[in-house]
N, C-alpha and C positions, 0 to 999 in steps of 0.2 A: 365417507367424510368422518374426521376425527381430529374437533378444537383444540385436542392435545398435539398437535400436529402445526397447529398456529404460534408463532414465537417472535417476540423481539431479539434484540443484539444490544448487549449491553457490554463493556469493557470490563477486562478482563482484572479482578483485583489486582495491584502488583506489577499492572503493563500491559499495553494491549498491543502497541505498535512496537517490533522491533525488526534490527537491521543488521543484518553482518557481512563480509565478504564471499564472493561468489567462489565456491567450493569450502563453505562452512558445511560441515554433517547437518544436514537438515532432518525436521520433524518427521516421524510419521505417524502418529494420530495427533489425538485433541488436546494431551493432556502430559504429556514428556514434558522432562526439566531439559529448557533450550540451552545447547551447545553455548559456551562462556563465552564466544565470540560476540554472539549477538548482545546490540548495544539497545536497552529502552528509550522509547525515544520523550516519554512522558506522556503529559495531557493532552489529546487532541481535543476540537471543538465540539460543542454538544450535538452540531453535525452528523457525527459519526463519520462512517467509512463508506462511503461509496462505488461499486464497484457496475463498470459497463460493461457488459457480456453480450451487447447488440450485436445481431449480422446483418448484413445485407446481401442482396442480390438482386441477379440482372433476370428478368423474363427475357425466352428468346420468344420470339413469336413464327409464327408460318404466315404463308401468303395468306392473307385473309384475315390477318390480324387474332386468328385464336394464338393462345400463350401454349407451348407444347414442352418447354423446358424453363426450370430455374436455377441459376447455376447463383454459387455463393462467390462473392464477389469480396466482402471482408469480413470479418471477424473480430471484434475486437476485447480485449479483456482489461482496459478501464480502472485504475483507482483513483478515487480525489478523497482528499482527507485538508484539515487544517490540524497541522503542529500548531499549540500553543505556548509552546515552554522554550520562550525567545531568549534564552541564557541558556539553554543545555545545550553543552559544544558537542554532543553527538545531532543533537539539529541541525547546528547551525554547518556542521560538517556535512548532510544531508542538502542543506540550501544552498550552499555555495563553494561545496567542492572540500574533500578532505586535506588537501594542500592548504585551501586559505584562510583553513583557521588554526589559528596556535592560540596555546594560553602560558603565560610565564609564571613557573613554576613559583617564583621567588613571591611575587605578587597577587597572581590570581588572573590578573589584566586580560581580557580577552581580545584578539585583534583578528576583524577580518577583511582580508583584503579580494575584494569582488574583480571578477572579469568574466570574461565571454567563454573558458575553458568548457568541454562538454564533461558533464558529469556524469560519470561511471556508473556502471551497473551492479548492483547488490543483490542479496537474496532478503527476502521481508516473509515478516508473519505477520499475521493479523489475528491474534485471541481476543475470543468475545462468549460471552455468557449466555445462554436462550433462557426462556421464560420459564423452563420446567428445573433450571439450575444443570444442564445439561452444558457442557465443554465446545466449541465451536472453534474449531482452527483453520486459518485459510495458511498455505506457504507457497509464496512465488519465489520459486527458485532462480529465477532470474529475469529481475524488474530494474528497469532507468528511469528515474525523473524525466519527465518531457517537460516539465511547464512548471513554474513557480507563478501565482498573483500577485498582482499589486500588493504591496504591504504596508497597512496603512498606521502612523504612530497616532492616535487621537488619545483624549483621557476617558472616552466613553466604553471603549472593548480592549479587549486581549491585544497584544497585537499578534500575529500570527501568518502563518506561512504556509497559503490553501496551497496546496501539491496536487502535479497531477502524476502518477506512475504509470508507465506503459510495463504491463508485462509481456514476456518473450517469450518463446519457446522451447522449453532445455531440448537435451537430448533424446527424450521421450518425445518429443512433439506436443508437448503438455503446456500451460501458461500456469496454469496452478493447480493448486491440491486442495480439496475440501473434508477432514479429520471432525465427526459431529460424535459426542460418546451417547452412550445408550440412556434414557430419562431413569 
């Protein structure tokens, strides 16, 4: 056992969240200057990031009901986050498709036009800080939006845009990459 060992996740000074197209030169540890592709996506919620790494599986059983095998059934690797930074058009390109949002150069004006279109797959980092001031980099090489929430306009919160990310499996057969530097 070693407390030193025990850490939170905090964001990352500078940007925690970023996003670029799939076949951007991706990271490989904690602490590289990210390929100019990738776009920050801003402030997420005090939430943080969440990631589900749950499996399941099926017990088979024999006659007589003892369990003699467990075969894994799914795997999943899970992110939810809330963007909070409902003007940054690399968000709102995230939310609702990089086709439907334009901003006019002359003006600023930002317009976005929603529909049912499925949203494409990116590559995403996630830097974050551990407790000892040590580097933590997650990078899924290739993650889609599955799910956006409700989004609510009140005057009492942010408004914001909880996500859910399904990561995939590149070519390695990998869903992501985990880059921690040394304390």
């Amino acid at each position: 056992m070693d407390t030193r060992n025990v850490s939170a996740g905090k964001p990352m000074i500078g940007g925690a969240v970023h996003v670029a197209p799939i076949g951007t030169t991706l990271p490989t540890d904690a602490t590289a200057a990210l390929d100019s592709a990738f776009a920050d996506l801003g402030f997420m919620s005090d939430a943080g990031v969440v990631n589900d790494g749950s499996r399941t599986s099926q017990a088979i059983k024999a006659w007589g009901g003892q369990t003699v095998l467990n075969i894994q059934t799914e795997k999943n690797d899970i992110w939810t986050f809330t963007m909070i930074e409902s003007k940054n058009v690399n968000v709102l390109k995230q939310v609702f498709g990089e086709e439907n949002v334009t901003v006019d150069s002359q003006t600023g004006l930002i317009t976005v036009t929603v529909n049912a279109k499925e949203l494409p797959a990116y590559s995403w980092v996630f830097d974050m800080l551990l407790s000892d001031g040590s580097a933590k980099r997650c990078v899924l090489p290739y993650a889609q939006i599955t799910n956006v929430g409700n989004i609510s306009y009140t005057d009492s919160a942010a408004i914001g845009y909880e996500t859910t990310l399904s990561a995939l499996p590149d070519a390695s057969g990998n869903s992501h990459y985990e880059y921690i530097t040394a304390s």
